[in-house]
C-alpha positions in Angstrom: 73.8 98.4 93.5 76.6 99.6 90.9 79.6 99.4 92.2 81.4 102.6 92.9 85.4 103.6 92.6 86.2 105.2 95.8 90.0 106.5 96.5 91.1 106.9 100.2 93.8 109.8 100.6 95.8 108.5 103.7 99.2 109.6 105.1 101.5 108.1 108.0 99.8 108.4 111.1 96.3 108.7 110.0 93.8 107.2 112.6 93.8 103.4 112.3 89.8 103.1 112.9 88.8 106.2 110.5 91.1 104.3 107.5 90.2 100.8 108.8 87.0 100.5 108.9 85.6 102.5 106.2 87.8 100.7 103.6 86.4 97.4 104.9 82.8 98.5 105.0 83.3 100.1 101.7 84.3 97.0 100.3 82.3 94.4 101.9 79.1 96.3 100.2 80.8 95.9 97.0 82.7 99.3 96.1 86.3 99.0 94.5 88.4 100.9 97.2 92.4 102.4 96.3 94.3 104.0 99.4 96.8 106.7 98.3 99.6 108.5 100.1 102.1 111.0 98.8 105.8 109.6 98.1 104.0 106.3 98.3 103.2 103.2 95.3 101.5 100.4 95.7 102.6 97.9 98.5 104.1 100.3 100.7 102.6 100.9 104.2 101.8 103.5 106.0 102.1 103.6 109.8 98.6 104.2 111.8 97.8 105.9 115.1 94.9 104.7 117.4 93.3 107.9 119.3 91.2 107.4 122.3 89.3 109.9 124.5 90.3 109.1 128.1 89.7 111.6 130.0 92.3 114.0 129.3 92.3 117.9 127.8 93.1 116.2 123.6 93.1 112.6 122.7 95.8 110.0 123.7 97.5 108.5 120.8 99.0 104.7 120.4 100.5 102.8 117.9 98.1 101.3 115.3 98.4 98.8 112.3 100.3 99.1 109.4 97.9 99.8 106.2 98.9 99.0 102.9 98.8 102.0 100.1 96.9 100.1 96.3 97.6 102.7 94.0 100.4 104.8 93.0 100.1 108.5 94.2 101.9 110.3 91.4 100.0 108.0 88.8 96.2 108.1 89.9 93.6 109.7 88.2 91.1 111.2 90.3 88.7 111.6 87.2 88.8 107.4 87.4 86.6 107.3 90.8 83.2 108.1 91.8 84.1 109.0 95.5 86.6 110.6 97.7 87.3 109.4 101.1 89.9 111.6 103.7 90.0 110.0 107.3 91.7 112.0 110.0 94.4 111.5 113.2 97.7 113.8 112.4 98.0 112.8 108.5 96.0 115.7 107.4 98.0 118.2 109.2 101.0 116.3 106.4 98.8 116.3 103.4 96.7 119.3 103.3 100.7 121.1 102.3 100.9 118.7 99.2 99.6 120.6 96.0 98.3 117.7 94.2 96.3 116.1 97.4 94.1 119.8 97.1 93.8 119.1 93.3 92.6 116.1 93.9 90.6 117.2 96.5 89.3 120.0 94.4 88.2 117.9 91.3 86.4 116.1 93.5 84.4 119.1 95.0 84.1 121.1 91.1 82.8 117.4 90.3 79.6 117.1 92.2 81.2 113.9 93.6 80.6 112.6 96.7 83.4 113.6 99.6 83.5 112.0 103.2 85.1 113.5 105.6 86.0 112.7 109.4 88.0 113.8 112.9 90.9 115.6 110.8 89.9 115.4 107.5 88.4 118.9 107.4 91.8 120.5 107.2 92.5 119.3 104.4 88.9 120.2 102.5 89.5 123.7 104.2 93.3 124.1 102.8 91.6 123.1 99.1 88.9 125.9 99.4 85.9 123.5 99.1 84.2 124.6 102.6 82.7 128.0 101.6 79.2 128.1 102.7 79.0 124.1 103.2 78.1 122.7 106.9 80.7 120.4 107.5 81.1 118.7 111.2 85.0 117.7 112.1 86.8 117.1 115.7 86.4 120.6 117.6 89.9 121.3 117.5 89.4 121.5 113.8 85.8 124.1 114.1 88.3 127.2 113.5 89.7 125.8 110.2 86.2 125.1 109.3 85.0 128.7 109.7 87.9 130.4 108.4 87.4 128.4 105.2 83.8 129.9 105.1 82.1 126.7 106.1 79.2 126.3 109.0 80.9 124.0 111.7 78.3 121.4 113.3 79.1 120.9 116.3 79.3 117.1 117.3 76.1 116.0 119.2 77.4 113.6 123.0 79.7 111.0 122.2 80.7 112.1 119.0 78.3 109.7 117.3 76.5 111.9 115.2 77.6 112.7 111.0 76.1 115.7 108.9 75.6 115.4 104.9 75.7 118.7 103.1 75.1 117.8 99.5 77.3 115.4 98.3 79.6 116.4 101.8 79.6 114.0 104.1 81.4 114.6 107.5 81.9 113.8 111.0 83.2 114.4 114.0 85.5 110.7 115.0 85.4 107.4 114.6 82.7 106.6 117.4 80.4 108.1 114.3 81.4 105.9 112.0 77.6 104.5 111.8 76.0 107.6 110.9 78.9 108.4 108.5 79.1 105.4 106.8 75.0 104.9 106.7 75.4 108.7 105.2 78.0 108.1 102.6 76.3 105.2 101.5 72.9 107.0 100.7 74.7 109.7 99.0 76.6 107.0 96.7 73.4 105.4 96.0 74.4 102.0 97.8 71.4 100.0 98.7 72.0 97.3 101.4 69.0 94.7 102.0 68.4 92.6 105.1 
């Protein structure tokens, strides 16, 4: 497997297991992984927020982990990585106003590079214009943003387990997906894992 560049754009209060546990996955198969956050460098930290479905109307939300940031915002180069990774909880509703996180987002998308998406990530691909005529699953409060942006919403299948790949989109619905998604990204990065 070559080893891919893969930069994570994160923001206070992103959901603990959609940041988490990609990164680690990511980087126990071997990719190099940065996490970036506006107004953040390397070393700072970002707080986390741990969503759960329990039975109410919306998620509940708890206090997660601090996660550290490993590159300088301001300074990064998206041209410099092979992947784009944009995990949800309430940090995209922050970063999808910051200019430069749509660039980014953007060069990523006029690239042909591969984009994973989850929960609340959407908003943010949909505020960057990159949705128009792609399927693209997300949490279902998100399925509006999807459509206005010219994008199919996929519905997510029981138990929010389920991902959908759309070219070199890859998205899903929360983190009880994160199988699917990451057994997606993977294919679309070209990652081969061997038992």
């Amino acid at each position: 497997m070559s080893a891919k560049r893969i930069l994570f754009l994160v923001g206070d209060f992103v959901e603990d297991y959609e940041v988490m546990v990609p990164y680690q996955m990511l980087f126990m198969v071997g990719h190099h992984c940065d996490a970036v956050c506006p107004e953040k460098k390397a070393g700072d930290t970002i707080a986390t927020a741990i969503h759960d479905f329990e039975g109410h109307q919306t998620y509940s939300e708890k206090p997660g982990h601090r996660f550290r940031i490993t590159a300088d915002f301001a300074s990064i180069d998206p041209a410099s990585y092979d992947a784009l990774v944009i995990p949800g909880g309430r940090a995209p509703e922050y970063l999808r106003l910051d200019e430069r996180v749509l660039d980014i987002v953007r060069h990523f998308h006029s690239a042909g590079k591969p984009i994973a998406a989850i929960c609340h990530g959407p908003q943010i691909l949909a505020a960057a214009g990159v949705l128009t005529s792609k399927a693209c699953s997300a949490y279902p409060a998100v399925a509006p943003e999807v459509r206005l942006a010219g994008g199919t919403y996929m519905a997510p299948s029981s138990g929010f387990d389920s991902a959908h790949t759309d070219g070199m989109l890859v998205t899903a619905p929360a983190w009880p997906a994160h199988p699917a998604w990451m057994r997606q990204f993977l294919q679309v990065l070209g990652s081969k894992i061997e038992a």
